[in-house]
C-alpha positions in Angstrom: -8.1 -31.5 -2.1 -5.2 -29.7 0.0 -7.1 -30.2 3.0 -7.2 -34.0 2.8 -4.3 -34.9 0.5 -1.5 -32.5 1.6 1.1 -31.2 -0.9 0.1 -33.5 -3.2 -3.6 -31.0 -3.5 -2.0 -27.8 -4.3 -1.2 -26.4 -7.3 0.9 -23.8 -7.0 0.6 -21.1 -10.0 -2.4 -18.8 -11.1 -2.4 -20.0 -14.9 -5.5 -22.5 -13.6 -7.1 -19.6 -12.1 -6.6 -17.3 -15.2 -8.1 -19.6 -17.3 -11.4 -20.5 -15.2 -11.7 -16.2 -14.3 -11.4 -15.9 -18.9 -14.1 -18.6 -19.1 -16.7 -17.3 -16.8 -16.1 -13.4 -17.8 -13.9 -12.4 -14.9 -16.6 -12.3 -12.5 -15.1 -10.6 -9.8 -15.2 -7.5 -11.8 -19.0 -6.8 -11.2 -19.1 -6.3 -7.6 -16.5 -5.2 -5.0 -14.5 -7.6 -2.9 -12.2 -7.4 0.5 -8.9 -9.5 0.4 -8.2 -10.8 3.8 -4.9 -13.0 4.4 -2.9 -14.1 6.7 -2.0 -17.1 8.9 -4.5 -17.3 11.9 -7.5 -14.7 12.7 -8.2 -14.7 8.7 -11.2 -16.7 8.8 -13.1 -14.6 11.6 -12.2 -11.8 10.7 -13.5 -12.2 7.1 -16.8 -13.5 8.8 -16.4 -10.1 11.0 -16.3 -8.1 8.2 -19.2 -9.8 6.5 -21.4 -9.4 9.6 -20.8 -5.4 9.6 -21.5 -5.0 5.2 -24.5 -7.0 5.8 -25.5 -5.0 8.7 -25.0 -1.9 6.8 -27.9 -3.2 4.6 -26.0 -4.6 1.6 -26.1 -7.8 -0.1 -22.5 -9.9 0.9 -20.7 -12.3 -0.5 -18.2 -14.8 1.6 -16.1 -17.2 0.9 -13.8 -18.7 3.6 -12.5 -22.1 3.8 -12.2 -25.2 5.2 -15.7 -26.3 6.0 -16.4 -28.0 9.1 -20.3 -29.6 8.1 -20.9 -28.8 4.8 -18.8 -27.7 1.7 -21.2 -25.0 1.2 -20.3 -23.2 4.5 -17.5 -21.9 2.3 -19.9 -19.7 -0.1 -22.2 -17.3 1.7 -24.4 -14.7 0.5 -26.0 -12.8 3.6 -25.2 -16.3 5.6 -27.2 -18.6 3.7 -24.7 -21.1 2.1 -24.9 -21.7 -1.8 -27.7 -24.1 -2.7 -27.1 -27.5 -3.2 -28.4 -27.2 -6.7 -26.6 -24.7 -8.0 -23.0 -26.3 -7.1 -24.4 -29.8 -8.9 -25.4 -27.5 -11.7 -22.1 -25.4 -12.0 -20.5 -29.3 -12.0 -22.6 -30.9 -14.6 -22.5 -27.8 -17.1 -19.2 -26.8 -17.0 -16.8 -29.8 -15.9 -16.4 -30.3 -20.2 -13.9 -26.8 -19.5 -12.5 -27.4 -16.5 -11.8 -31.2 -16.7 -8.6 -31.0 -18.9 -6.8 -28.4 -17.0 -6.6 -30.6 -13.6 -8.0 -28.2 -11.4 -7.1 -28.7 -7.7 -10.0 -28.6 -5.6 -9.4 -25.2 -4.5 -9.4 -23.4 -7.6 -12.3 -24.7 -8.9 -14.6 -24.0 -5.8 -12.9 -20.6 -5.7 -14.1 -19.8 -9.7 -17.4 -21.2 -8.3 -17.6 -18.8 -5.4 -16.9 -15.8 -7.8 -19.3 -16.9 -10.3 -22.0 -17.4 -7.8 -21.6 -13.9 -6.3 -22.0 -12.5 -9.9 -25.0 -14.1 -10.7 -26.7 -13.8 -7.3 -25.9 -9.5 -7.8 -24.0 -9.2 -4.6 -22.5 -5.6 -3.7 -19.8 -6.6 -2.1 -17.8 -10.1 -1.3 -15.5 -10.8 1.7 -12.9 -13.1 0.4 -10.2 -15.3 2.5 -7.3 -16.3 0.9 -6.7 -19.8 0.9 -3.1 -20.2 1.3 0.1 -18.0 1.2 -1.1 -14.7 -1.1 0.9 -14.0 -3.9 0.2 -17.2 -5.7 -3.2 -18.1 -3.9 -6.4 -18.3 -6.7 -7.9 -15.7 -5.0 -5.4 -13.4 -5.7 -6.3 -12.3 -9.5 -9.0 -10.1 -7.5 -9.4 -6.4 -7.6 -10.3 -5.6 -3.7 -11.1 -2.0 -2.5 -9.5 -3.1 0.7 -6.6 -5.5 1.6 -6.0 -7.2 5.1 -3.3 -9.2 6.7 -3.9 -10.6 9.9 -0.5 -11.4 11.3 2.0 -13.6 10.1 3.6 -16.8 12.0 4.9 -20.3 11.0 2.7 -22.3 9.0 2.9 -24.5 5.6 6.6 -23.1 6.0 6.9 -26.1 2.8 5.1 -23.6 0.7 5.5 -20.3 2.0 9.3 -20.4 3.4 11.1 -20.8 6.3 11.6 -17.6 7.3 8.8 -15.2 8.9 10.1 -12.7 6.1 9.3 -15.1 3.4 6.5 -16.1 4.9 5.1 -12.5 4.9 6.1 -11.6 1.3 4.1 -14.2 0.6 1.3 -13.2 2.0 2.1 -9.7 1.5 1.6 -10.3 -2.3 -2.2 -9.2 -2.2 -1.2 -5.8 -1.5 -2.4 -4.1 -4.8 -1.6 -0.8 -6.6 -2.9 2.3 -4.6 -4.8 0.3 -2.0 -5.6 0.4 1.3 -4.1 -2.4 3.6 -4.4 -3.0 7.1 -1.8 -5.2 8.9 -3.4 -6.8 12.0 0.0 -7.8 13.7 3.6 -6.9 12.9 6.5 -8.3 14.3 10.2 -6.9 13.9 11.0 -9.2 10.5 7.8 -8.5 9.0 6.7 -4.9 9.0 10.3 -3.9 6.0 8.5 -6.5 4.3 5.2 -4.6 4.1 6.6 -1.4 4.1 8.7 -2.2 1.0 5.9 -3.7 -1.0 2.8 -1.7 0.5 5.5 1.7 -0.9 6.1 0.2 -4.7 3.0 -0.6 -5.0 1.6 3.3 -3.9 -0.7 1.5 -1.2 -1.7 3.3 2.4 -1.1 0.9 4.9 -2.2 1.0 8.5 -1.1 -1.1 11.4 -3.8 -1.9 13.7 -1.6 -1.8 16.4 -0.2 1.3 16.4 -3.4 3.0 17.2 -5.1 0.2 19.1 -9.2 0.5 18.6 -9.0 -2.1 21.6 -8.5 -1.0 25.0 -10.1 -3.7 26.6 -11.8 -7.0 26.4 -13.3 -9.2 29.1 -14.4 -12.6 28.8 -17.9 -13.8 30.2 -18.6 -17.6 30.8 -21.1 -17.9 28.4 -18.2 -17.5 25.5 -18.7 -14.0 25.1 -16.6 -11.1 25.1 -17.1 -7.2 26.5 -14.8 -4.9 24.3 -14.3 -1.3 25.5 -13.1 0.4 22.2 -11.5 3.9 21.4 -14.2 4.8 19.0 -17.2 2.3 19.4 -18.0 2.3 23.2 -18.0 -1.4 24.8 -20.5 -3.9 23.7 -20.5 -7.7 24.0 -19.0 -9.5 20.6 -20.2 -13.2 20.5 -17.4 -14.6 19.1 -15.2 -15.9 22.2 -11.7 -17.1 23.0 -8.7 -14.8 24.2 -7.3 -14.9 20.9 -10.1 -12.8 19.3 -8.9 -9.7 20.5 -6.9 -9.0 17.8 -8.5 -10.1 15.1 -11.2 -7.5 16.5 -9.0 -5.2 16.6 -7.9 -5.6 13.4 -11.3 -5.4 11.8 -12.4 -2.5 13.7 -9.6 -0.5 12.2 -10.4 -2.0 8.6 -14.1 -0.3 9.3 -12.5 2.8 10.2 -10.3 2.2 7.0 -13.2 1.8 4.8 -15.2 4.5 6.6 -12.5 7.2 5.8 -12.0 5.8 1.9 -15.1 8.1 0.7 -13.7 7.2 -2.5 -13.7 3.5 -2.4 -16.9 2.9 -0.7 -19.9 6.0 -0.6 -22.2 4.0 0.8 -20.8 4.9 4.0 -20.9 8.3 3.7 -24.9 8.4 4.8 -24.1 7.1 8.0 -23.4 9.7 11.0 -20.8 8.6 14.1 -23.7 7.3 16.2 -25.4 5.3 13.3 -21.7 3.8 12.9 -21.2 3.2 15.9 -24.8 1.4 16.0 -23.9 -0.6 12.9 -21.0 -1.9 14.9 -22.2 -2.8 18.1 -25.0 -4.7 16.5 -22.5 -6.6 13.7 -20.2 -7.9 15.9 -22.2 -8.6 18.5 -23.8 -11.6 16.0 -21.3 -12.9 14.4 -22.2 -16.4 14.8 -25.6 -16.0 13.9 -25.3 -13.9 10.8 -22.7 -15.5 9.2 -22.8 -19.3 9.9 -19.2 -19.0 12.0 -18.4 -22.1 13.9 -15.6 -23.7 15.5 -13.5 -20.5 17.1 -14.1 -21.3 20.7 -17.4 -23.0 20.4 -19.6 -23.4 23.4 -21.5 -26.8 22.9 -22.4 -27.7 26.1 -22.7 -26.1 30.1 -22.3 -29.1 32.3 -19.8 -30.3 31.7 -18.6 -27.0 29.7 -17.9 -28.5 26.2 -15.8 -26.3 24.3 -14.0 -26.6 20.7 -11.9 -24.9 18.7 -10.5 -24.9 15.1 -6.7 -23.5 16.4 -4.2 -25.7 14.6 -0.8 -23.9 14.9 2.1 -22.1 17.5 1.1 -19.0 16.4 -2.8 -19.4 17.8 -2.0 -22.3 20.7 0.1 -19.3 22.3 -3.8 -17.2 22.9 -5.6 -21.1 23.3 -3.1 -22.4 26.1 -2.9 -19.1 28.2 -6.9 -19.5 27.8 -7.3 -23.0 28.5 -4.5 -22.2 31.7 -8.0 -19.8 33.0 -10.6 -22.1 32.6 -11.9 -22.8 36.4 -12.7 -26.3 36.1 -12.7 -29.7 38.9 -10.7 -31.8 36.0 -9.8 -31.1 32.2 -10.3 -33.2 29.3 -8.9 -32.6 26.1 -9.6 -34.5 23.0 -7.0 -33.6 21.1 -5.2 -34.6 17.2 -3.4 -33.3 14.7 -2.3 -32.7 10.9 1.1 -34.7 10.2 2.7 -31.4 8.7 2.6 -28.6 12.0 4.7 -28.0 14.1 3.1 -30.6 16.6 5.7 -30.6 19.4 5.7 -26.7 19.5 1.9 -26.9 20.3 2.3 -29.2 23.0 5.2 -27.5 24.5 2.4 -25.0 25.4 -0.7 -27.3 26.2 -1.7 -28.0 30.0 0.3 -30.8 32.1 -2.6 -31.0 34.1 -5.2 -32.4 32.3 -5.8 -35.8 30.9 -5.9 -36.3 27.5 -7.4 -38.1 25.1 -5.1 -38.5 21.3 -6.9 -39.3 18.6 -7.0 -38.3 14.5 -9.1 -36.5 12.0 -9.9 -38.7 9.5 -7.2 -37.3 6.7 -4.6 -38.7 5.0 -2.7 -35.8 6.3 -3.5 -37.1 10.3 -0.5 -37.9 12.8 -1.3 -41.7 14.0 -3.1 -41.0 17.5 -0.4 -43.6 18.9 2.6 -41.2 17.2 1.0 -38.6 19.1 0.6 -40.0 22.8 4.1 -41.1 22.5 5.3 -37.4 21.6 3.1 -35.9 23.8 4.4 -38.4 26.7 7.5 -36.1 26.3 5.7 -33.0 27.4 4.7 -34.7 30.4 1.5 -34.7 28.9 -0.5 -38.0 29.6 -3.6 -40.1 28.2 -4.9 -42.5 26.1 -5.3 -43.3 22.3 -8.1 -43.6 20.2 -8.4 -43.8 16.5 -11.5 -41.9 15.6 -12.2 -38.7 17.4 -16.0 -39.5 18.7 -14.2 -42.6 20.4 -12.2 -39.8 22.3 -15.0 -37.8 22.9 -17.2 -40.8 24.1 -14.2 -41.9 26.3 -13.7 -38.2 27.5 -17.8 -37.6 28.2 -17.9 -40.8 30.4 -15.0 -39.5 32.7 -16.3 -36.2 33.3 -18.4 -34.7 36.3 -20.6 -31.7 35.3 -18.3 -29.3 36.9 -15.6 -30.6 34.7 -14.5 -28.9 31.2 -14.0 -30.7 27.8 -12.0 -29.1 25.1 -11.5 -30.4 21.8 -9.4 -29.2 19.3 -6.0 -29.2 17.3 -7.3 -29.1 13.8 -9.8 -27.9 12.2 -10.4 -31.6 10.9 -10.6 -32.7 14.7 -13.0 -30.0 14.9 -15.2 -30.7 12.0 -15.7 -34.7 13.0 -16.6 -33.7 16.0 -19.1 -31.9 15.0 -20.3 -33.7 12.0 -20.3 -37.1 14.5 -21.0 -36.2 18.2 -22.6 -32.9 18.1 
């Protein structure tokens, strides 16, 4: 398991995949999939996405990973996870065929996911890639729509050192004549799209260059006001600064889908207004539709208890400027980390003015909370260590007032004992 282990959990290579999709009868040939990618933003926007299709009245599919509670967060059908008995089942009657090729974790959930969807008749199935593109398991899909959130540095030991490498990698679920949307470009990635997205005949549409966003405005309660080009403004429940674009980036894969009669008629019954309707009322339940959790997560008022799932430069740049706004008497942030990030470029940009609380996710993959104090010391950032995260949170809870604010955050593994042990 990638997520626990590190390198030593991904296999790199479809021939795995190939063989599981020949097994179960290629699956993801019976309904119609979404391929979204990319290296922050991909996970809510493919629960984004899921919330409108299922709001248009069809039957969805999702799968998204890691999970935070519960391994079956990461297969949805209309946001009710997979049963527990139909994993155990999948396990017990066909681990005699999957056994001897060594599966990593992730491939075999994936051809789980894909079977799942078949037999429970979905319509349509949002899927996330996992990691990189061009060699993840998800990629022997056929999607009717591609999209790419944005690329920055992360698992650089897999996907290259360069932010071009980086997004020709991820650039590698662009499929022939397909739609893809690029969320964010920078000046080293968007030749990289252009070149592939043109040899492989596919439209492709930069979110940014026609912004759908004009505005957003965050409430206390977590919540965000959009005003939008073609959607009027509504509240989306999903908060944090960050979320902008990937809204941004979904409302212009909607308008995407909209225009591709083609690719998807069910739209074609619905009028501007009754779009627009669809919209407002997706996005503006999120959380509750899909099952999201851990993207700026409100658990408590007083003291404001937030966390978030933001493990990397590229997102900690939207987090810090956010967590730089909060109006607070004193901040508290429980904070830990992966081994294999870029740990001293995220707390280059965290708060000096807080006191902190280091601490671990229980991984093999976890920087020592003691490694981390004494790096962090050298950001001027200053605390004490613990070596399980509800220690932290216990230690943080007892110092705070009720006007005080408590983030937690750093990994999605921070995230995900926190909530599985204090929450």
């Amino acid at each position: 398991m990638f997520e626990k282990q590190g390198a030593s959990g991904y296999k790199e290579g479809l021939y795995n995949t190939i063989e599981l999709d020949k097994h179960f009868g290629h699956p993801h040939q019976y309904y119609k999939t979404i391929h979204i990618a990319g290296t922050n933003g991909k996970g809510s926007c493919s629960h984004m996405m899921a919330a409108f299709l299922q709001t248009c009245g069809l039957k969805v599919g999702l799968y998204t990973s890691p999970h935070l509670k519960d391994f079956r967060e990461r297969i949805r059908i209309n946001g009710e996870p997979i049963s527990e008995k139909y994993v155990v089942d999948f396990v017990e009657n066909e681990r005699y065929f999957f056994e001897p090729l060594h599966p990593s974790f992730f491939e075999v959930t994936t051809a789980l996911a894909l079977k799942y969807f078949k037999d429970m008749n979905v319509d349509i199935a949002v899927i996330e890639v996992g990691l990189g593109g061009r060699l993840d398991c998800t990629n022997i899909i056929n999607p009717v729509l591609s999209v790419i959130t944005n690329i920055s540095y992360d698992h650089t030991q897999f996907l290259g050192s360069t932010l071009r490498e980086i997004a020709g990698e991820k650039a590698g679920i662009i499929k022939e004549n397909t739609p893809v949307v690029i969320g964010e470009w920078l000046t080293d990635t968007r030749p990289v799209f252009d070149e592939i997205a043109q040899m492989k005949n596919a439209p492709i549409i930069y979110a940014e260059d026609d912004s759908e966003v004009l505005d957003a405005q965050p409430s206390n309660d977590g919540s965000v006001y959009y005003t939008t080009r073609h959607y009027g403004g509504f509240w989306v429940d999903l908060g944090g600064l960050y979320q902008k674009r990937n809204v941004n980036t979904v409302l212009c894969a909607i308008r995407t889908l909209a225009k591709s009669k083609s690719i998807f008629p069910s739209l074609l019954g619905f009028d501007t207004d009754k779009l627009v309707h669809i919209v407002q009322t997706a996005l503006g339940s999120v959380l509750t539709t899909t099952g999201l959790q851990g993207r700026w997560q409100k658990i408590c008022s007083a003291p404001l208890i937030i966390c978030d799932t933001g493990h990397n430069v590229g997102g900690w740049r939207y987090i810090s400027k956010q967590l730089n706004s909060i109006e607070c008497e004193n901040m508290h942030i429980v904070i830990g980390f992966v081994g294999d990030k870029d740990v001293d470029g995220i707390l280059d940009l965290m708060p000096t003015n807080a006191q902190y609380y280091f601490t671990k996710p229980d991984s093999k993959r976890a920087l020592s909370e003691m490694a981390l104090k004494t790096l962090a010391e050298r950001h001027g950032l200053i605390g004490k260590s613990y070596d399980m995260v509800d220690k932290a949170f216990d230690a943080a809870k007892k110092m705070a007032s009720k006007n005080d604010f408590i983030y937690v955050g750093g990994s999605s593994y921070i995230v995900a004992d926190f909530l599985n042990k204090c929450v």
